[in-house]
N, C-alpha and C positions, 0 to 999 in steps of 0.2 A: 268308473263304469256305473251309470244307474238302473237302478232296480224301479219296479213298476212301485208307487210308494202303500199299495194298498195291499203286495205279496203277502206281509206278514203282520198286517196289522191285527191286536187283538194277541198275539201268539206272544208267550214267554220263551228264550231262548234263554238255556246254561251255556255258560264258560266255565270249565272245572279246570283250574291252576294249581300250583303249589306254590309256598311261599316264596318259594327264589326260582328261577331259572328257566323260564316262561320265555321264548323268543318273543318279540315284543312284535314284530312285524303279523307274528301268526295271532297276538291275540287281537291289537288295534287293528288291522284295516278287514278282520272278518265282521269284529264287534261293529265297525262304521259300515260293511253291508247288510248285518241285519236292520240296524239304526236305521238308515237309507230306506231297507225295504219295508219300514213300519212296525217290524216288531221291536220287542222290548230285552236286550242284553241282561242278563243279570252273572254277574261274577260270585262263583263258589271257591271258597280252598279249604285246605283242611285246618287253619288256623284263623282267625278274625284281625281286624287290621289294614292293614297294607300290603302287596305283595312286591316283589322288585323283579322287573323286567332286563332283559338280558339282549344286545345286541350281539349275537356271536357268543365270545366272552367277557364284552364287556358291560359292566352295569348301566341300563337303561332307566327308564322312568317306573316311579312306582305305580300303584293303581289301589284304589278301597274295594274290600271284598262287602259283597251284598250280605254274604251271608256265608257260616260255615256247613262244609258238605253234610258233617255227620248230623247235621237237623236237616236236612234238606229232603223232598219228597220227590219222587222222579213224575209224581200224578200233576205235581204244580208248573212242569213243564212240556212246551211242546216241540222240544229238539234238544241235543245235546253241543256241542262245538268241544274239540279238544285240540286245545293250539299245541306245538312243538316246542323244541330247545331241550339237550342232550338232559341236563338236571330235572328239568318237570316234570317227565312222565318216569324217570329213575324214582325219583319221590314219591308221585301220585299211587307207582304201584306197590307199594311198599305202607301204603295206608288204609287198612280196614273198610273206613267208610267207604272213600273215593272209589276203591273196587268195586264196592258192595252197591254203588250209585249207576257207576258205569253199567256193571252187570243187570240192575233194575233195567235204567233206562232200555239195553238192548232185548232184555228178554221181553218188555213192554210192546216191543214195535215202535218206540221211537225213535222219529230219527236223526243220525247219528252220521258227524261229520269231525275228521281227526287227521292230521296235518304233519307232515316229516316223521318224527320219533315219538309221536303221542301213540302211535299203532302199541307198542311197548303197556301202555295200560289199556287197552282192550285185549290185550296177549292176556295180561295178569285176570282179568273180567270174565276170560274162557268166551269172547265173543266173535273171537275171528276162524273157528272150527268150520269148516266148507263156506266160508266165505274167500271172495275173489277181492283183493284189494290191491295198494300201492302205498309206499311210505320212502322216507330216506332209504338207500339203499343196502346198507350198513344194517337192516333190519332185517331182509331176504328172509337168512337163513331161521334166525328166530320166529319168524310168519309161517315159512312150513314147518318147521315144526312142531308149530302148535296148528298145523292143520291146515291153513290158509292154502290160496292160489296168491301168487304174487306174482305183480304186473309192472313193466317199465312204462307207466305213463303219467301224464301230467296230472290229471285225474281220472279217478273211477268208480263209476257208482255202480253197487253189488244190491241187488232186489234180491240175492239167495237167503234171504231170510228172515225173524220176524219184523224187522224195518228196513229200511232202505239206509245203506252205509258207505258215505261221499268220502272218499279220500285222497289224500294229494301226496305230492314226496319232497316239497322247498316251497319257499317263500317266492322263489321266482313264478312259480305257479297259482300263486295266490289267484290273479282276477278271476281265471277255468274253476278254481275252488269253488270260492262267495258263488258265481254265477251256480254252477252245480248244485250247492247245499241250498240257498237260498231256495230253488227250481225246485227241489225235493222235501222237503220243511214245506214249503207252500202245500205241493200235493198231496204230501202225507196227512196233512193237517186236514184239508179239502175231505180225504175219503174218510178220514176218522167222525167227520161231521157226519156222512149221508146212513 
């Protein structure tokens, strides 16, 4: 699917991962729509190094982190992406920083695009309180009760709050994602300017 190549150019996008267990489909083919649309990917975890991607359950390719979360400023960027895979976001919220990144970013207004079971560390972030969203299914009950409205749809993007927060619930959903978050990342970015 192409993106207009001037959407996001100029704009920093995070990917925040953990070291293991990152579906690999949710981080490459978003990372290759921001790429596409001119912005700039940059990969955070909570460790330096390498992280290992996960098809399913099995080990996929690795990838170089940019940079670890807990130095990271949520001001040097202008969106967040949080890809899936059942161990990543189990990790992510169970880590200080990441939380503590997550929760910047959303109390910030920025915005903020998170994929199957990554919903699980914006739980942990206290970001999805009266917001409207969608994740793997398997999450439901965990989203209301931290507050959420939870939706069976491909994607969904929730304005109840202080940014705009794109969400999906599978990898089969991915192009409605990118197309989504890219569309809202653009905007946001746009009104943050005027």
């Amino acid at each position: 699917m192409p993106w207009p190549s001037t959407t996001l150019t100029g704009r920093t996008i995070a990917f925040l991962v953990a070291p293991y267990g990152v579906e690999q489909s949710e981080l490459t083919s978003p990372w290759q729509a921001v790429a596409e649309s001119g912005g700039t990917p940059r990969l955070l975890s909570t460790a330096e190094g390498r992280i290992q991607a996960v098809r399913h359950h099995t080990p996929g390719d690795t990838f170089a982190v940019d940079a670890p979360v807990a130095g990271a400023d949520p001001a040097d960027y202008d969106g967040l992406v949080l890809p899936g895979g059942v161990a990543n976001p189990d990790h992510l919220r169970l880590d200080r920083s990441a939380v503590a990144f997550v929760h910047a970013c959303c109390l910030a207004g920025r915005p903020v695009a998170a994929i199957c079971h990554a919903a699980w560390t914006l739980i942990e972030a206290d970001a999805v309180r009266g917001r409207t969203l969608t994740s793997w299914p398997s999450l439901r009950t965990d989203l209301v009760n931290a507050g959420a409205h939870w939706v069976d749809e491909p994607v969904h993007v929730c304005h109840e709050g202080p940014g705009p927060l794109v969400t999906s619930r599978k990898p089969g959903d991915l192009p409605l994602f990118e197309d989504a978050f890219v569309t809202e990342f653009a905007h946001a970015w746009a009104k943050r300017r005027r």
